[in-house]
C-alpha positions as CSV (number, residue, x, y, z in Angstrom):
1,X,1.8,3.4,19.2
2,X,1.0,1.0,16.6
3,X,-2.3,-1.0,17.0
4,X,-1.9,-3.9,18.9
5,X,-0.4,-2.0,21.7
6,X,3.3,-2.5,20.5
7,X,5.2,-0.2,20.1
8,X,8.3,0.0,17.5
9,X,11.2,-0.6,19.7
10,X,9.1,-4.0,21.1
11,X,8.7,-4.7,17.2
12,X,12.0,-3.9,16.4
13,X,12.8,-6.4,19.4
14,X,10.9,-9.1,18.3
15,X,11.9,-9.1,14.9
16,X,15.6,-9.3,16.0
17,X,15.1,-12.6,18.0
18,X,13.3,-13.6,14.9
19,X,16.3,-13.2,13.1
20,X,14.9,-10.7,10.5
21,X,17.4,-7.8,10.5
22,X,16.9,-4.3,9.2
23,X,18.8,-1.5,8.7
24,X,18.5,1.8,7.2
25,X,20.4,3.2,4.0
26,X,22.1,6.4,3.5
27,X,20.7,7.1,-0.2
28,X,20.5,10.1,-2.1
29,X,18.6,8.9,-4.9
30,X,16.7,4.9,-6.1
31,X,16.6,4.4,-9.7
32,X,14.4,1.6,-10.8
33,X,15.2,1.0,-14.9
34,X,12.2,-0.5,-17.3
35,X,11.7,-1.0,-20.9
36,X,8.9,1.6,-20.5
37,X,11.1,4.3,-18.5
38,X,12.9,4.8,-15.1
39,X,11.1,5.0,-11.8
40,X,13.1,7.6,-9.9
41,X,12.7,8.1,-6.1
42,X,14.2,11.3,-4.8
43,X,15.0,11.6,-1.5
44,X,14.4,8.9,-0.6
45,X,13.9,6.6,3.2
46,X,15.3,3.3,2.4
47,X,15.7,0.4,4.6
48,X,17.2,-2.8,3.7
49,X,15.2,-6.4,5.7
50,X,17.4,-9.7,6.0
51,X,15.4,-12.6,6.3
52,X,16.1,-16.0,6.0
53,X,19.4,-15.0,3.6
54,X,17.3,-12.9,1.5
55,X,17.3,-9.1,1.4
56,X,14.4,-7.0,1.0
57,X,14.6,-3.1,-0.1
58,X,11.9,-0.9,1.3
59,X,12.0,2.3,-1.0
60,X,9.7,5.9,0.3
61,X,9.8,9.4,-1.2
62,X,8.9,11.3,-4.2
63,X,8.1,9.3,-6.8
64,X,8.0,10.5,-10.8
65,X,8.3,8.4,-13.7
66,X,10.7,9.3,-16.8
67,X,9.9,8.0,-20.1
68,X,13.3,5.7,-22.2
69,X,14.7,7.7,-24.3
70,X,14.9,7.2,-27.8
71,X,18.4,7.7,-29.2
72,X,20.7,5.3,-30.2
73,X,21.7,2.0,-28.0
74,X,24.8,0.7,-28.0
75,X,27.2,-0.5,-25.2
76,X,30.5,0.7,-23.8
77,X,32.1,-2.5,-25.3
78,X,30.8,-1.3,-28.4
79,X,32.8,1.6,-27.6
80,X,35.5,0.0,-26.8
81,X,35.7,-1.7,-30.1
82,X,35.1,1.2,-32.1
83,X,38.5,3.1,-30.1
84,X,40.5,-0.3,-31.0
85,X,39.8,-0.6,-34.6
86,X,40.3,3.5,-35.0
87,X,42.8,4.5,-32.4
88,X,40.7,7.6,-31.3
89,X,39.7,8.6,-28.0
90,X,36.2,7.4,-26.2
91,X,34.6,10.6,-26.7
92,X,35.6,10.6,-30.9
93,X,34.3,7.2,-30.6
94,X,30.9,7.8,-29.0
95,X,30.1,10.8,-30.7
96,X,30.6,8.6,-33.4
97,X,28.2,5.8,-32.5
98,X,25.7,8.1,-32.0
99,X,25.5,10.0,-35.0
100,X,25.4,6.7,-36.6
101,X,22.7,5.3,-34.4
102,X,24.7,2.9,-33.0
103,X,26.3,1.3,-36.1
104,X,29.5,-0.2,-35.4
105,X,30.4,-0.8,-39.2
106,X,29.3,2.7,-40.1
107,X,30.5,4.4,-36.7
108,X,34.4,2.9,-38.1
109,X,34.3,3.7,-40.9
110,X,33.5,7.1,-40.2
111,X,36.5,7.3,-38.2
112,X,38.9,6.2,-40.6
């Protein structure tokens, strides 16, 4: 019983003629990405609120926090450019950009 003397299926009630709908999500895993790290929630109890056209995302679990990583940034269009100019496969091309720390120039030329 929550205090008040409601309990959650009144709530749950209320909230519907309110218009605020909520429903649960089947997730495995939440991944929240900063410049810092990733948040990562494992197993976790998410439920998704719709209120006035917005959604909401209620994340529990196990929390731990994973600091970035420091190797080489680059995108998969950079990729993508590097398999154009050379002709060689994405993984040639990757393994490219990041022995060259994401240099496109370099990462070519090294293919070529």
């Amino acid at each position: 019983m929550i205090p008040g003397g409601m309990n959650p299926a009144q709530i749950s009630r209320m909230m519907k003629q309110l218009g605020i709908k909520q429903e649960e999500v089947d997730a495995t895993e939440v991944i929240i990405k900063t410049p810092q790290g990733n948040i990562v929630v494992r197993q976790p109890s998410v439920m998704v609120i719709e209120a006035q056209g917005k959604k909401t995302f209620q994340v529990m679990g196990n929390v731990t926090e994973e600091s970035a990583e420091a190797g080489p940034q680059f995108t998969d269009d950079d990729v993508k450019l590097v398999m154009e100019k050379t002709g060689k496969s994405e993984t040639e091309a990757r393994n490219a950009l990041e022995s060259t720390n994401g240099d496109l120039t370099e990462a070519i030329m090294k293919l070529t």
